[in-house]
N, C-alpha and C positions, 0 to 999 in steps of 0.2 A: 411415467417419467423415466426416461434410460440414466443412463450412467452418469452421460457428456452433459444431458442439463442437468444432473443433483451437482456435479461440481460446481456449475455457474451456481447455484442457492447456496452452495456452501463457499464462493467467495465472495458473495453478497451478505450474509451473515458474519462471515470475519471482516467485512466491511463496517458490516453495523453496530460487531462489538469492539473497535477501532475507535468509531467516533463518539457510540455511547462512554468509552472508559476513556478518552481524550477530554470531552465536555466536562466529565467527572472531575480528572484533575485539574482542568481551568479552574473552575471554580474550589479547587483546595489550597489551600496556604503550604504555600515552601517550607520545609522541606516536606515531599510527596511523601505519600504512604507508600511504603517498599510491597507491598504483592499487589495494589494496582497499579502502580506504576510498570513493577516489571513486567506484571498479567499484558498489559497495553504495549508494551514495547514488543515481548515477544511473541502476542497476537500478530502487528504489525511484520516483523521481522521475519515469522514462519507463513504467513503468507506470499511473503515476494519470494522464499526460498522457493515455497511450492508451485507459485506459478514459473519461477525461472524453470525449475524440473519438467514439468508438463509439456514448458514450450520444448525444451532438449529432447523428448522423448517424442513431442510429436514431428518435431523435426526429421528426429532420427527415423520416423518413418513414413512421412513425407515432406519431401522439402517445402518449408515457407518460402513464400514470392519474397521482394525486398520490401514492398509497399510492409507488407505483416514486419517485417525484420525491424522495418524502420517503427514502429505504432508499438512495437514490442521493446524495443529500447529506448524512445520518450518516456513508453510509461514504466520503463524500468529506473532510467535517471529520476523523473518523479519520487520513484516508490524511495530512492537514498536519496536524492535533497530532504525527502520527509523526515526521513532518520535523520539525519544532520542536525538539521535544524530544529530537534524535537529535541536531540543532544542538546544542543548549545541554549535549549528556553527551559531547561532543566535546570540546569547549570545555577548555582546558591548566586552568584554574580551578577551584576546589573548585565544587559545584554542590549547595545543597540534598538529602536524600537523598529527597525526592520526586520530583525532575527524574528521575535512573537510577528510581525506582519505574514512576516514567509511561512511562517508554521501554519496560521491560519488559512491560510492560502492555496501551499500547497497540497497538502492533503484533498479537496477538492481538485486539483488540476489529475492527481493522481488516480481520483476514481475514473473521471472523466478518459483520462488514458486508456487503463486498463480497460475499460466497456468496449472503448474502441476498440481496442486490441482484441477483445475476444468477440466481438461481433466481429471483424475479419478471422476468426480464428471459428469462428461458425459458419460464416461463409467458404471457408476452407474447408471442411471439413465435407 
């Protein structure tokens, strides 16, 4: 296995401990325990940093098509409406029952992005 796929297994792992430590605090009573919660946020939060990095860097040394630009910024919007929306169902306060909709939600739309995105980002390559 070279390099280019241990990264894909390693954001498919930070995928898996995303939804494993999300599932976990579903089912915890507000207010969240403070090192899973934040462990889960900034699992989530340092993977879309590092995929935004990789994309700039593979960029910089070949440029993506607009098709990839565009599949790379879906699943970027993705990856912060997840955050948003993970914010505001954290939140001690009653929240609309679309907020928890969207959180469930999105999260899958977000994986589904990203695969896309790097399967043209393999195709690329």
């Amino acid at each position: 296995m070279n390099i280019f796929e241990l990264r894909f297994v390693n954001i498919g792992i930070f995928f898996l401990l995303i939804f494993s430590s999300g599932y976990w605090l579903h089912h915890a009573a507000k207010p969240y325990g403070a090192i899973l919660f934040n462990v889960h946020k900034l699992i989530g939060f340092g993977l879309f940093v590092f995929l935004v990095v990789r994309i700039y860097q593979l960029n910089h040394a070949t440029p993506l098509s607009a098709v990839e630009w565009l599949a790379f910024v879906v699943a970027g919007l993705f990856f912060i409406a997840t955050i948003v929306f993970g914010g505001l169902v954290s939140i001690d306060k009653p929240m609309p029952a679309v907020v928890s909709l969207a959180h469930k939600l999105l999260p899958y739309l977000t994986v589904v992005s990203t695969a896309i995105s790097l399967y043209l980002l393999l195709r690329h390559k």
